[in-house]
N, C-alpha and C positions, 0 to 999 in steps of 0.2 A: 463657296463650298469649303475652303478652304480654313475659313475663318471657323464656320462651322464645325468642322472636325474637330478642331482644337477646342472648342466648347463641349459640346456632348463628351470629348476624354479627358476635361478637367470636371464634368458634372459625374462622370461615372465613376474618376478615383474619390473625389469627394464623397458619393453615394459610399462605396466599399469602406471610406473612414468610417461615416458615421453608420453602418453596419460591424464595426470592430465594436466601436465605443459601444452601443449600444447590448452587446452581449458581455462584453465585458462588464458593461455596470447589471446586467442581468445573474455573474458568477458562470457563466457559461464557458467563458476564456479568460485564464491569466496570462497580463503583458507584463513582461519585465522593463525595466525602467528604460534600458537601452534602446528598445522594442517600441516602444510608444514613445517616447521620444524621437526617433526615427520614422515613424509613422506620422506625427502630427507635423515634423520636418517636410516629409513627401505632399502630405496635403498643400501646407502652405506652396511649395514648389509647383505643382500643380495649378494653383490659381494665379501666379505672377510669370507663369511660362505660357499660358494661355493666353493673358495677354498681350506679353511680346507675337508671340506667332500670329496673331491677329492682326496685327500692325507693329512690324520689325523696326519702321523708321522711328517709332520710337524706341531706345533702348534699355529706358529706367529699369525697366519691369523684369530684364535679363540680369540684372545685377541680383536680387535678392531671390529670385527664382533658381539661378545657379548657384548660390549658396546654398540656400535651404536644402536644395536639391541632393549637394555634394556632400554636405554634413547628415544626410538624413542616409544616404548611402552606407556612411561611413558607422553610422551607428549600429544598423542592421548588421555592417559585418562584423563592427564588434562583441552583438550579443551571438551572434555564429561563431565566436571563440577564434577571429583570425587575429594575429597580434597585432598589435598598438600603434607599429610605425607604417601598418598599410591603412590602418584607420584615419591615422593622419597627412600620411600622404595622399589620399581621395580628399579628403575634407578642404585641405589647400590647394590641389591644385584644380578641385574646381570654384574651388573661392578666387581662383587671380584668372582664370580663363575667361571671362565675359570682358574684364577690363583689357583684356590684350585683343579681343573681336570687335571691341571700340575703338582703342588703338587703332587699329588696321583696317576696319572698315571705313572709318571715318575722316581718316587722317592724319598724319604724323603732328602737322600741325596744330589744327582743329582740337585734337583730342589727344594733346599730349602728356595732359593733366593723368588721364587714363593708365600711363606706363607709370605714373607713381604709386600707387596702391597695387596694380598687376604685379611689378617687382616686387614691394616687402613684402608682399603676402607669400609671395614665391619663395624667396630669400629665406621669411623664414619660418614656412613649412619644411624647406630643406633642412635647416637645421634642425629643426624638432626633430626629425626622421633621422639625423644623425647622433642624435642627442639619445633616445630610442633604441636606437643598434647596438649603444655601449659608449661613442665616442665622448672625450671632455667636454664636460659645460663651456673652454675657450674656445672651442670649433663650432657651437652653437655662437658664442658671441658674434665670433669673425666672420661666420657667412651670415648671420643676419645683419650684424651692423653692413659689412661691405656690399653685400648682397643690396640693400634698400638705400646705397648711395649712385649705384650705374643708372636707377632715371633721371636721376636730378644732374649727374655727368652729361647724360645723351641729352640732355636738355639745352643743356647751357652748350655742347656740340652742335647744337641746332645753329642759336643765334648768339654767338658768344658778345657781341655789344649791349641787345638787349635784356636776355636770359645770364646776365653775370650774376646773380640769385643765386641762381642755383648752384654754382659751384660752393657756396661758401654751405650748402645745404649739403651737398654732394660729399663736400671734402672733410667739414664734421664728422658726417656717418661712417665716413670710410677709417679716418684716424681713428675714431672712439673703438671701434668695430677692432684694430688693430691695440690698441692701451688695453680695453677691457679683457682682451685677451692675455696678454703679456700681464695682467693684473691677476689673473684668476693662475696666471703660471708662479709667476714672482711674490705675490704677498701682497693685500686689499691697502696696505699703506703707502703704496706708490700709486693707486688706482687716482684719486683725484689730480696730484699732479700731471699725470700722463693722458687725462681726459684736459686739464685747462691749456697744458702745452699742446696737446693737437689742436682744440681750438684756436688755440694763437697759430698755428701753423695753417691754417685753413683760410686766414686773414692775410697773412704774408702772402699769397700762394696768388690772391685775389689782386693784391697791389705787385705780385710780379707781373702778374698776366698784363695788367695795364696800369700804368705807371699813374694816370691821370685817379685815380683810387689810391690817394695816400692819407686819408682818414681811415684804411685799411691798419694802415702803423699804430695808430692809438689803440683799439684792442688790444692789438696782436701784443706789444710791449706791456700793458699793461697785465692780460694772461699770462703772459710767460712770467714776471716778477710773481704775482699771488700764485701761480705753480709751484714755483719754487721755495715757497715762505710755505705754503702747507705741507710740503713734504719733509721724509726724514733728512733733507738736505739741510733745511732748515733751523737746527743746532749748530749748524757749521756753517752759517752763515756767512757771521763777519769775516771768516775767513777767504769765502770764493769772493764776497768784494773787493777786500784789499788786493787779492790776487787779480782781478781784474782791473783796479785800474795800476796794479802795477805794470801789468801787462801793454795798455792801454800807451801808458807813458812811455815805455819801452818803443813802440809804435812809433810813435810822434817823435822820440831822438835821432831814430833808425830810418824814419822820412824826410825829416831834415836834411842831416848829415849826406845822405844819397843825394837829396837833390843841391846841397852845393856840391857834392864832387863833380 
């Protein structure tokens, strides 16, 4: 009966479409683009929610059903003249809510694939919605970048010997998330440096965690040298090397010297 029901209320939204389309191609009603768009959204939603509720264990059918579904929401109340950042915060958060009901329904483990796309879609729907309000385009960067690095963190929390992946996944998005914003404050000519030096830091970060990852070193030294060559540091150069290894040798007289006394 059950399965039933769910059939007959995706054959009668589907009838009501094609009772729209139908007078509409007759001049009878004008849709605005919002409006049929949002309408041809709902349909679609309608046929892939039917067959989830038909049979839940499978749960493909809930991914593109709650989208359609949320987006098609979201259009309707856009052509009803409500603003922009409630348009978009329906449209995202029900675009990341099916992946977090797999998540959890299924398993932290199982389906922990699930919390990566639930998070950025999350992450950065929020930003759009602050972006929207009036707030900087760096506050859209930094909560999308950091926002769509905590699945790949709780990941590699899970199993940290076998999921070490995902940190180097995790701790990219979080740093860039962090430069691109200091980039949109500071000036777009430190932007690349501050994106290759986080990655080198993300590499480091991996061979502290465990020592037995020191082919971590080789990126990581190799990004941070071309950061530093394309940035505006990079006229003055020869200058930070000399100073480094004067530095360097200073070092070496100064450990010496200590250890004969």
């Amino acid at each position: 009966m059950k399965k039933n029901w769910w059939r007959v209320t995706a054959g009668l939204f589907l009838v009501v479409a094609g009772i729209i389309l139908l007078l509409v191609q007759l001049g009878q009603i004008t849709l605005t683009g919002p409006l049929w768009g949002g309408l041809v959204l709902l349909a679609g939603s309608a046929f892939f929610l039917s067959l989830w509720f038909s049979n839940t264990v499978e749960w493909w059918p809930l991914i593109p059903g709650s989208i359609m579904f949320a987006w098609g929401v979201g259009s309707l109340l856009g052509a009803c003249g409500l603003p922009g950042w409630l348009v978009v915060l329906v449209g995202f958060t029900g675009s990341a809510l099916p992946f977090f009901y797999i998540f959890f329904k299924q398993g932290t483990r199982e389906a922990s694939w699930a919390l990566i796309p639930g998070c950025i879609i999350s992450a950065w729907g929020l930003g759009v919605v602050l972006a929207e309000l009036g707030l900087h385009d760096a506050v859209l960067l930094l909560v999308g970048f950091v926002g769509s690095a905590v699945p790949f963190l709780v990941i590699f929390a899970m199993n940290r010997e076998s999921n070490w992946w995902a940190l180097i996944a995790g701790g990219i998005m979080a740093l860039m998330g962090v430069v691109l914003s200091l980039g949109e404050l500071v000036g777009g000519e430190w932007v690349a440096m501050f994106i290759l030096l986080s990655i080198a830091l993300a590499f480091l970060v991996v061979f502290i965690v465990n020592r037995r990852n020191w082919w971590a070193l080789i990126p990581a030294g190799v990004l941070a040298v071309v950061g530093v060559g394309v940035s505006p540091l990079a006229a003055s150069l020869h200058l930070i090397w000399a100073a480094s290894l004067i530095g360097l040798g200073v070092f070496i007289i100064l450990r010496a010297v200590l250890r004969r006394a």
